[in-house]
N, C-alpha and C positions, 0 to 999 in steps of 0.2 A: 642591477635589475635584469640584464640579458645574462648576469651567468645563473640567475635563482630561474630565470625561463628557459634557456638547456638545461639545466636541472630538471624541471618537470617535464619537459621534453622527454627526456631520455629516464624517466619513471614509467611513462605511458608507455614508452617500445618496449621497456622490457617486459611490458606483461605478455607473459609466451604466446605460446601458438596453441594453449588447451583451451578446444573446442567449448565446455562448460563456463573457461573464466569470456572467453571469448563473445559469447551468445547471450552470457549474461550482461558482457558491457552493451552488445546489441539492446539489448532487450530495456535495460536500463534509460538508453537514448530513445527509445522508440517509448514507452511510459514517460518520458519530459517530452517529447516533441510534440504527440499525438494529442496531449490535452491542449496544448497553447495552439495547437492550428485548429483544436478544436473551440477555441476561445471567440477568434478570427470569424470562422464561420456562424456563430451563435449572436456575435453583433450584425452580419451581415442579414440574416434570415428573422433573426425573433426582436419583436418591440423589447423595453425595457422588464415592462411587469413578465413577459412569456421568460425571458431569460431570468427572472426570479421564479418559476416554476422550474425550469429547467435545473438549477442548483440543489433546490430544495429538493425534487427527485433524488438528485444524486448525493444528498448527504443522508436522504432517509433510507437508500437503498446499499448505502455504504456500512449502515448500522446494523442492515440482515445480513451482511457478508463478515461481520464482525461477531453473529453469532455462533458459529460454527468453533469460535473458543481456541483455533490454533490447530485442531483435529488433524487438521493437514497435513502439517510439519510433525506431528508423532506419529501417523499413517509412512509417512515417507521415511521416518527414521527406523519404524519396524520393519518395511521393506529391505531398507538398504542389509539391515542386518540377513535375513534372511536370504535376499541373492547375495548377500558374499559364503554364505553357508553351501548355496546353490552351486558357486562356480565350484568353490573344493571339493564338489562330489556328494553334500548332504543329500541322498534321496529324500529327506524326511522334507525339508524344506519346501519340495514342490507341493507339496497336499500344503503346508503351513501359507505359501504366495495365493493359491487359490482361495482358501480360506478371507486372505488381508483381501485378494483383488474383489471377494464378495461384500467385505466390508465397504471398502470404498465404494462401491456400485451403492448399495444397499442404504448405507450413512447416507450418503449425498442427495437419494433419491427422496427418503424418506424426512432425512431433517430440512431438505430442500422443500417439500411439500408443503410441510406443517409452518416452516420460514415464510414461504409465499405466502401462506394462508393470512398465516398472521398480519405481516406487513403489508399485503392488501389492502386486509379488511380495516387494520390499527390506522395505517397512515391514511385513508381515506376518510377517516371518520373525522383524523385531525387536520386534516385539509380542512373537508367543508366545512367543519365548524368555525372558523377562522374569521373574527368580522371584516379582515379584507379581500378573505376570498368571495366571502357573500355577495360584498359592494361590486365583486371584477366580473369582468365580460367573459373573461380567459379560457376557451377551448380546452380543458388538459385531463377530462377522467376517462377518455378511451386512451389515451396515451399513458396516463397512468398504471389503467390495468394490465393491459399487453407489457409494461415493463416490469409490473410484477410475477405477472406468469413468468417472465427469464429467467430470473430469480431464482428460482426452484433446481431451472438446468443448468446455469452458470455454477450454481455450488455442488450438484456434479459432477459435471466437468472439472471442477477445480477438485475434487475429490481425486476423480484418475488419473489425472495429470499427477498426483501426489505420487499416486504408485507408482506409476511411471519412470517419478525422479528416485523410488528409490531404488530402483530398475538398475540406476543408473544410467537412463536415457534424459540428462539434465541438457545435453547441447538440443536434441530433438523437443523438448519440451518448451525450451526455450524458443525457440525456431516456430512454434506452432503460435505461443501468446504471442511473439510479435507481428506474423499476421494476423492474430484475432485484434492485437488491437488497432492493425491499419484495415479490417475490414468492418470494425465498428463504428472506425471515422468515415470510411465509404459507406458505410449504411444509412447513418444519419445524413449526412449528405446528398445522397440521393434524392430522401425522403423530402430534406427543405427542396430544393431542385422542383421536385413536384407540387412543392405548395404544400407539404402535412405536418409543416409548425413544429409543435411538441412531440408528433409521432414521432421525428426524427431522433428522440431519445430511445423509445422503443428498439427505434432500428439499429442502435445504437449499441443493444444487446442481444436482439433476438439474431442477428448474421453472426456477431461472432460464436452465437454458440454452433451454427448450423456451421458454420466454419469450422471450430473447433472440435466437433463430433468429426465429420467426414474427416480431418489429418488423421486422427486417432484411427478410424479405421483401414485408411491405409497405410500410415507409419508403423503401425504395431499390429498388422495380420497376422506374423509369423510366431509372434509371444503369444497374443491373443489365444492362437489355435493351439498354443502349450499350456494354456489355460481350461483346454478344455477339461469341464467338470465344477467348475466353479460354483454354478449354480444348487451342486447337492455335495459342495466341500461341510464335510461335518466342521463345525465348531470347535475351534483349536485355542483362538486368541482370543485372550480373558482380559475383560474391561479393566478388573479388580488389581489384577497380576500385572498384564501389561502397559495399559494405557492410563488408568485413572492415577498412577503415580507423578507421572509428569502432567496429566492432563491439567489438573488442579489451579499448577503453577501456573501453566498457560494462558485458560479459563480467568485467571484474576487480571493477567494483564491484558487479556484483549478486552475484559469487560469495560477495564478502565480507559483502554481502545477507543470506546464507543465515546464516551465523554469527551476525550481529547482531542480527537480528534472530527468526530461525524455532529457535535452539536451545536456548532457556531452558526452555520446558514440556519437552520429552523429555529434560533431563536432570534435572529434579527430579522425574517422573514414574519416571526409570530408579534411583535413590538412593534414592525417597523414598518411592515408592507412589500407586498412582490419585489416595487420598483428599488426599495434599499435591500432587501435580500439578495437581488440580481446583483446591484453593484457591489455589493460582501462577496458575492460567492465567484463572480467573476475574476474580484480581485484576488481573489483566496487561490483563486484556478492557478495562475501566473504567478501568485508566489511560491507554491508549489512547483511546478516550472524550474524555478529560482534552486529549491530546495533540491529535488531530485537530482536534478543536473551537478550541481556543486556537490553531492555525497557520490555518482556515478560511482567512481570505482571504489568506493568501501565497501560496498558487498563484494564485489569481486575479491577482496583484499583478503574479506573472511575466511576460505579455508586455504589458505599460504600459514595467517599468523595460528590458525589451530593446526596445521605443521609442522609450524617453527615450535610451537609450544610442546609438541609432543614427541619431539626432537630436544626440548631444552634448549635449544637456538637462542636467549633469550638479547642476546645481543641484535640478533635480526628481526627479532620482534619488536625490541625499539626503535630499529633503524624503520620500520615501517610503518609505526605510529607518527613518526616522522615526518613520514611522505603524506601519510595520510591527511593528516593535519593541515599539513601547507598545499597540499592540493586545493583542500577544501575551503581554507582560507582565504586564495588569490583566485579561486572561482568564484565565492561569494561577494567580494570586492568588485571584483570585475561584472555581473550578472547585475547588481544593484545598482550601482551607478549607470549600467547600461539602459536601466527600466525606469529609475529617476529621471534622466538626460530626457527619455522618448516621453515620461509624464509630464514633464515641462513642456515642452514642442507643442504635446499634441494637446496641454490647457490654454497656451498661446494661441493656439491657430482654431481654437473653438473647435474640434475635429470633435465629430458624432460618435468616436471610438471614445474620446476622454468624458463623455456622458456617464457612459456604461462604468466607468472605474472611479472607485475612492479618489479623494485630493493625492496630491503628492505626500505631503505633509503624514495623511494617515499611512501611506505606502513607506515612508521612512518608520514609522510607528513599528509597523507590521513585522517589514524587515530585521528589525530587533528580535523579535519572535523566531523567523528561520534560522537565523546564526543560532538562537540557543537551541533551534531542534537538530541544525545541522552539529555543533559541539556533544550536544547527547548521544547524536548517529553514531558517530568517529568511536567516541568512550565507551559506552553501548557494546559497537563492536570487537572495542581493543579486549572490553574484561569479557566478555561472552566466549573468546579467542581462548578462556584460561579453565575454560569448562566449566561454568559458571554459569548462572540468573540470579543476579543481585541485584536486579531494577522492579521485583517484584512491589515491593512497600514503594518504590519512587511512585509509578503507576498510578497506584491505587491512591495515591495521594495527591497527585496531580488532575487523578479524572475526577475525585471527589471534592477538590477545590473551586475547580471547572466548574461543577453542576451547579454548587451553592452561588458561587462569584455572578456568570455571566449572566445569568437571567434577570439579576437585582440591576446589577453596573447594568446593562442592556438596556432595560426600562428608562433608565433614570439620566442614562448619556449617551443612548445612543450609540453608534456603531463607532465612534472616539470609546467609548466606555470597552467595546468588546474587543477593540484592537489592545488595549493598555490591559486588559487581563490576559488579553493570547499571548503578547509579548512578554509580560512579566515572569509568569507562569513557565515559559520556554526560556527562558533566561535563566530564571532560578533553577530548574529543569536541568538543564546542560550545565551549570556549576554544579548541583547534588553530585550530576553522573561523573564528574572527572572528578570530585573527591572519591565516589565508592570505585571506581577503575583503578584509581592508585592505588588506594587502601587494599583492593585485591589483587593488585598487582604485587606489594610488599610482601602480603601475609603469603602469598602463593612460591614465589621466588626465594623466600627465606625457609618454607616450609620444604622447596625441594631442596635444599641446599645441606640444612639439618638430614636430610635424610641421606642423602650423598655421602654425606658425613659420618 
């Protein structure tokens, strides 16, 4: 046991001194921490049914951040290409960045807009319609609104951030989201502090974007001002040509995104009432928590194995699916039993925190569920490493089992019924993805080998 712990020891130092893998592992820590202290503070401050508002928020405002379809990450990749064009001396490039930087602006504002509008207008209709929200006392449609207005400038913001990274300013961008998200745990914070309940969700997003605007314009003045013209950059980058090829792909699996991920709290919240939606989504909070933390460095990990692969490395590629694996392994081992141990204790001792949380029993449930999200993560990223999206049909199959399954099981058993579909589901999940990881790991290695040949 202590030589597999110097082992992973000495996995974690060698990840270098680049600032990107560096910021990322920040940034990583800082998205696990920030929601579980945000957990801490949400029992301290809100009754039980306010903290079933508070979740339900956030998984309906999870589902407008999930419409933007991936846009992102193909903004960011069209960038990257064009400032390496830049450094080699492409003039043409620079009219081509202004054009993207218009996009980004333009996109973000525009389908932020219409996002807002929507999810406004959508989710408030399916609030009050709700016969428990009818029945409830609960303060939450000025808090609701104002956290929709965010909405609009968080996607954005997440827009130029994109350009940003393809700038190649990935350590400053990172640096910037992880004070937006320790200044959206001081926001809401504040706000309880004061007494304004649900506002504190609000504030929750409206500081980090005011946050996140003002870095942008001081970290990036000096590009900014190499951008002058932006505003009347003709029309270069073609939907048809450049974007809608990849975007497609994308588009399918974040749709499928939505189901897998953003529809568990609003239907146990729509069955079951604020007071078990809160303890769903709470608990969901912290298993998350569980999940992020144990995957931490497999993003990081991601562009090492897509340079070992485009090196042929293919020896180090395994050796680092390797690591990856057993990282993740003896982190999730270790995180659940830490979180079972403390669910015990604190149903023992009657403590007002063990209110607000599922049994333990559903928590070991549950827990079957992140191992298979966490198994999918790892494989996910091994075969993505090989130039590849072969998780597209997993998705769209998985979010479309989702939608039928848990609103039936839901009804019928309760929040037992919607943990045995999340687990299941991420279970079988994470087996599909390490058969098609291998299968493209085979096909890919023997394909370059024929070729060598």
């Amino acid at each position: 046991m202590q030589a597999s712990i110097a082992h992973i020891r000495a996995i974690v130092q060698k990840e270098g001194a680049d600032p990107a893998v560096l910021t990322t592992f920040l940034l990583r820590v800082s998205t696990s921490v920030v929601p579980f202290i945000s957990v801490l503070i949400v029992v301290r401050y809100l009754t039980l049914e306010q903290q079933g508002y508070w979740y339900l928020f956030s998984s309906i405002l999870v589902m407008a951040g999930y419409a933007e379809l991936g846009f992102g990450q193909i903004l960011s990749r069209l960038t990257a290409i064009e400032w390496g064009k830049r450094l080699q001396g492409d003039v043409a490039s620079d009219i081509r960045l202004r054009n993207l930087f218009k996009v980004a602006l333009g996109f973000g504002l525009i389908f932020g807009l219409v996002t807002g509008l929507v999810t406004g207008t959508v989710g408030y209709w399916w609030i009050v319609t709700r016969p428990s929200v009818q029945q409830a006392t609960v303060d939450w449609q000025l808090a609701w609104w104002l956290s929709a207005i965010a909405g609009p400038l968080l996607i954005a913001l997440s827009m130029v951030n994109s350009f940003f990274e393809g700038c190649q300013f990935v350590a400053t961008v990172n640096v910037r989201r992880f004070v937006m998200s320790w200044a959206g745990l001081a926001g809401s914070a504040t706000v309880f502090i004061l007494n304004g309940k649900l506002l504190g969700f609000a504030g929750s997003r409206l500081v980090p974007f005011a946050v996140g605007a003002a870095m942008i314009g001081l970290q990036h003045r000096d590009l900014l001002g190499s951008l002058d013209g932006w505003r009347t950059a003709r029309k270069i980058v073609s939907w048809t040509r450049d974007i809608w090829p990849l975007q497609w792909r994308y588009a399918l699996s974040w749709s499928a995104g939505i189901l897998i991920n953003a529809l568990y709290v609003p239907v146990v919240f729509n069955y079951l009432g604020p007071a078990e939606g809160g303890r769903f989504g709470l608990s969901m909070s912290i298993l998350n928590f569980i999940f992020m933390t144990t995957t931490m460095l497999t993003g990081a990990k991601s562009p090492k194995l897509a340079m070992f692969f485009g090196q042929r490395r293919f020896g180090e590629m395994r050796h680092e699916l390797r690591n990856m694996t057993l990282l993740t392994l003896l982190g999730f081992i270790l995180l659940s039993a830490g979180l079972l141990g403390v669910a015990l204790f604190l149903g023992s001792t009657h403590s007002r925190f063990a209110n607000r949380l599922i049994s333990p029993y559903l928590l070991a449930i549950a827990l079957l569920g992140v191992l298979g999200n966490a198994i999918f993560t790892v494989s996910s990223t091994f075969a993505r490493s090989l130039n590849a999206e072969p998780f597209v049909t997993l998705s769209i199959v998985q979010g479309a089992v989702t939608a039928v399954l848990l609103p039936s099981v839901t009804k019928f058993f309760g929040i037992q019924g919607s943990l045995y579909v999340y687990s299941f589901l991420w279970l079988a999940t994470g087996i599909w993805a390490v058969a098609i990881a291998r299968n493209k790991w085979v096909g890919t290695t023997a394909q370059v080998s024929a070729i060598a040949n």
